[in-house]
C-alpha positions in Angstrom: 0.0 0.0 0.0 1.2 3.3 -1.0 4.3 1.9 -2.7 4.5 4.4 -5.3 5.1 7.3 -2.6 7.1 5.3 -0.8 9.3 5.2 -4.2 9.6 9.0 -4.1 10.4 9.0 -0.3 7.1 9.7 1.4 7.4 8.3 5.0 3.9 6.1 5.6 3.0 4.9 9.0 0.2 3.2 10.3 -1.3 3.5 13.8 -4.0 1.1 15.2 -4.5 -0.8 12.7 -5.1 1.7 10.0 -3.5 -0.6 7.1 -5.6 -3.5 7.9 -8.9 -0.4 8.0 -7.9 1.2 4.6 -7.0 -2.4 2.9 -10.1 -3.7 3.5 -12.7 -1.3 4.2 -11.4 2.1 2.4 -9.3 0.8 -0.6 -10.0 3.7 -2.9 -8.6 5.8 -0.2 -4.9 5.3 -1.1 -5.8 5.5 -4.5 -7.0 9.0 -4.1 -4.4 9.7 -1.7 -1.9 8.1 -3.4 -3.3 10.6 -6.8 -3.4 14.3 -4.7 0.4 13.3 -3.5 2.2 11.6 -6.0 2.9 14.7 -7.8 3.3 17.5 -5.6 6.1 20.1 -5.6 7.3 23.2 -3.7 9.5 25.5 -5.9 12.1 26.6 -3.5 11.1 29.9 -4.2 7.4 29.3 -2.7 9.6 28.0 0.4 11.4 31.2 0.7 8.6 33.7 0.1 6.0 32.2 2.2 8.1 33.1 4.9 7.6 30.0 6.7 3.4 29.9 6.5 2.0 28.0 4.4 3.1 28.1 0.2 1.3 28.3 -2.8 1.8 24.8 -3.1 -0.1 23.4 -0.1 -2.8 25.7 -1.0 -2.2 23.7 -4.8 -2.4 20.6 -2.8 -5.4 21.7 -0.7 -7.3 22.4 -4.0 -6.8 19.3 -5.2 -7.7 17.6 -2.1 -11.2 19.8 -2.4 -11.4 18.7 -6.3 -11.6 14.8 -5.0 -14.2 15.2 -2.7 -12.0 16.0 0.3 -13.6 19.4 1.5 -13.4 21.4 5.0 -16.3 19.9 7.4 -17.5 21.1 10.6 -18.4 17.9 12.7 -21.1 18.8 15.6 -21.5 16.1 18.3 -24.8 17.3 20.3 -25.8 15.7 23.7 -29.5 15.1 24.6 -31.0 14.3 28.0 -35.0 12.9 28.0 -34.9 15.3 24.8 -33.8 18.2 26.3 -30.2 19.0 24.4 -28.0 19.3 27.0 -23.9 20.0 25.4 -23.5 20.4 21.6 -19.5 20.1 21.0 -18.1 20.8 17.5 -15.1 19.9 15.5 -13.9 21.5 12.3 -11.8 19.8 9.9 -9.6 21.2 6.8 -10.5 17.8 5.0 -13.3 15.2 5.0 -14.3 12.7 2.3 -17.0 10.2 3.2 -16.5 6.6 1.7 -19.0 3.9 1.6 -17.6 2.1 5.0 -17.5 5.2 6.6 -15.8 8.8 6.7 -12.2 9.6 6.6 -10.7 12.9 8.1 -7.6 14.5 6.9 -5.4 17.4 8.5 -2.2 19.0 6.6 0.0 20.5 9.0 2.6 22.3 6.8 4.3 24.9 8.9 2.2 25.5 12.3 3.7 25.5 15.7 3.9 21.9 17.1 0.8 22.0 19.7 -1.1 21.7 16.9 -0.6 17.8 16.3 -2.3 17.8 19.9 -5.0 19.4 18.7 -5.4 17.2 15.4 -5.0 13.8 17.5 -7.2 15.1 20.4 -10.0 16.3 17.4 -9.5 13.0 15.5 -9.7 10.7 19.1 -12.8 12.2 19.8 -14.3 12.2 16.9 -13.5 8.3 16.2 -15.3 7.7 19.9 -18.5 9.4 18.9 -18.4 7.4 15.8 -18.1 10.3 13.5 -14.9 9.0 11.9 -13.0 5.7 11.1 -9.9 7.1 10.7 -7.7 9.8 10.7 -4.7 11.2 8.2 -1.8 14.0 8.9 0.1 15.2 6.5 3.7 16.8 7.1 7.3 17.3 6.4 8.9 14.8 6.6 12.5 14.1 8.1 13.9 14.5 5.1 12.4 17.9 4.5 13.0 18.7 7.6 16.6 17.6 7.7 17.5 19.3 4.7 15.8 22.5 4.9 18.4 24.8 6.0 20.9 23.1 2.9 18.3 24.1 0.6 17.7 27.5 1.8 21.4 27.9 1.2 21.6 26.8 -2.0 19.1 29.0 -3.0 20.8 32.1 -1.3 24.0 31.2 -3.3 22.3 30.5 -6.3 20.5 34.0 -5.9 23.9 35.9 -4.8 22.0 36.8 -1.6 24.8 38.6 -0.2 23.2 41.9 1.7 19.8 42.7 3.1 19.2 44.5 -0.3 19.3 41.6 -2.1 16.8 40.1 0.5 14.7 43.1 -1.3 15.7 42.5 -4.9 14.0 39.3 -4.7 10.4 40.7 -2.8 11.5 39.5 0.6 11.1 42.6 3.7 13.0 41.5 6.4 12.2 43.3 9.8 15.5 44.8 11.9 14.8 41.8 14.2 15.7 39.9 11.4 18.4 41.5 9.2 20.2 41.7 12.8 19.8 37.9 13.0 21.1 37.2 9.2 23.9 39.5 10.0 24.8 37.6 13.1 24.9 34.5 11.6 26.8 35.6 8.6 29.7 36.4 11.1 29.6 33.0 12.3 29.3 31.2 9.1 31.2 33.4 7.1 29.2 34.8 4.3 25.5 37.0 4.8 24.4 34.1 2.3 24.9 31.4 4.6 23.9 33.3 7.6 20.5 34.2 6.5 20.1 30.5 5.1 20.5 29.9 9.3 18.5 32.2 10.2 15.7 32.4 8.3 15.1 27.5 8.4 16.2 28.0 12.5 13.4 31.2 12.4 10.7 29.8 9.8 11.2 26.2 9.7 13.1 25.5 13.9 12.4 22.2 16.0 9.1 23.2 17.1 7.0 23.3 14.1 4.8 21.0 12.8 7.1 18.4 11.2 7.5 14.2 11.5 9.5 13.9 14.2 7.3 16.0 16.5 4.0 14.4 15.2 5.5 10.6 15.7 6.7 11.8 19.3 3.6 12.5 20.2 2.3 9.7 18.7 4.5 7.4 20.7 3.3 8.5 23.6 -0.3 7.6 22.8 -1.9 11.2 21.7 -5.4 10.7 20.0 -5.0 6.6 20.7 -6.9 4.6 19.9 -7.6 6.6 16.4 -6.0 4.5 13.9 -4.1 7.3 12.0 -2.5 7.4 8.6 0.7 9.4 9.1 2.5 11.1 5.5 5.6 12.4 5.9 6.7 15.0 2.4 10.0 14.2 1.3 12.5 16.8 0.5 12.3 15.2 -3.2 9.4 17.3 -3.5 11.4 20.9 -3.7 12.5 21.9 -6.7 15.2 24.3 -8.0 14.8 26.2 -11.4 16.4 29.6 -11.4 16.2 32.4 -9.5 13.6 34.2 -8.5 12.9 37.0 -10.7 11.5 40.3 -8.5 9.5 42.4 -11.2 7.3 39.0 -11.6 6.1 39.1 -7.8 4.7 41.0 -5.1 6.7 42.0 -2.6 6.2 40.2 0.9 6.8 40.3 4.2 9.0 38.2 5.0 8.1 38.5 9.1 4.9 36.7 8.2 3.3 34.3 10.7 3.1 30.8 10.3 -0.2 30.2 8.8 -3.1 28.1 10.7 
């Protein structure tokens, strides 16, 4: 199952007997899974202007979830007593298809701060004890996107000749003094302003506690949202691509002090 993701690095785990679920009950589920995912990719440019929130491409691959049936859902659990409606308790979710053998529940966690995985396990354990769900999915980086962030963010920068806080400009980034005080920091340490804001900007936008697979599978192990089974994806750094640079009189300008998205 999912063997042609797993091809192009994906990480696929299964929790509570999720495989055994999807194989038999939900089959056309890693099919339509397997057809949002297998082509997906992040132009390291996308990376570097969305400023560590969420990129043009997950909104691409949030589309496409929507186009197969996968929309946003609002779940509401309501609690009667003798007919008198006592708690009503709702749940929203970015993604929700409804199959046959029941309904499947789907969260992509891009670039958030970690606590949200609690929030997505606690929502999806819930939700799978009321009966409103037979399994839930995350989507993340995986380790290898993780991992390699800050080496791709630096081959950009040298690719780019990123070597001042005006070139930040030249190619529609506005770095706050916070920032450019940071990049220039760093680029003591490590020698060029490239390489510094490279640093800065993956420890910044893309650090340890974000939403990525080694936080989700942490939390995991220690029995968040069990017994949900869960579908865990993990996005390989395959998916990033490198073309040229960025070209500034083709995009807005943005801030590169976004937040990271919800």
């Amino acid at each position: 199952m999912f063997e042609n993701l797993r091809e192009k690095g994906f990480q696929i785990e299964f929790v509570s007997h999720a495989e055994a679920i999807l194989q038999f009950d939900f089959p056309d589920v890693a099919r339509d899974l397997g057809s949002v995912l297998t082509d997906v990719s992040i132009p390291i440019e996308e990376i570097i202007r969305s400023g560590g929130g969420e990129t043009k491409a997950t909104q691409r691959l949030r589309r496409a979830f929507v186009e197969k049936g996968w929309s946003k859902h609002k779940f509401e659990i309501v609690r009667t007593i003798d007919g008198v409606r006592r708690e009503a308790i709702s749940h929203e979710i970015d993604h929700m298809a409804k199959y046959a053998k029941g309904v499947i529940a789907l969260e992509i966690e891009w670039n958030n701060k970690d606590p949200f995985f609690d929030r997505d396990l606690e929502n999806f354990k819930r939700l799978h004890a009321d009966g409103a769900i037979s399994l839930g999915v995350i989507v993340t980086r995986g380790a290898t996107l993780q991992d390699g962030m800050r080496e791709m963010v630096t081959r950009f920068a040298l690719e780019a000749k990123i070597e001042s806080d005006t070139d930040l400009l030249g190619i529609g980034l506005s770095p706050t003094r916070r920032q450019i005080a940071a990049y220039s920091r760093r680029g003591r340490v490590e020698r060029t302003f490239a390489t510094g804001w490279a640093a800065a900007f993956t420890q910044d936008k893309f650090g340890a506690a974000t939403t990525h697979w080694r936080k989700l599978e942490d939390r995991v192990r220690r029995g968040v949202g069990n017994p949900c089974p869960l579908l865990l994806i993990g996005l390989p750094a395959s998916i990033v691509t490198f073309e040229k640079a960025p070209d500034p009189t083709t995009e807005e300008t943005l801030t590169n002090g976004a937040s990271i998205d919800d």
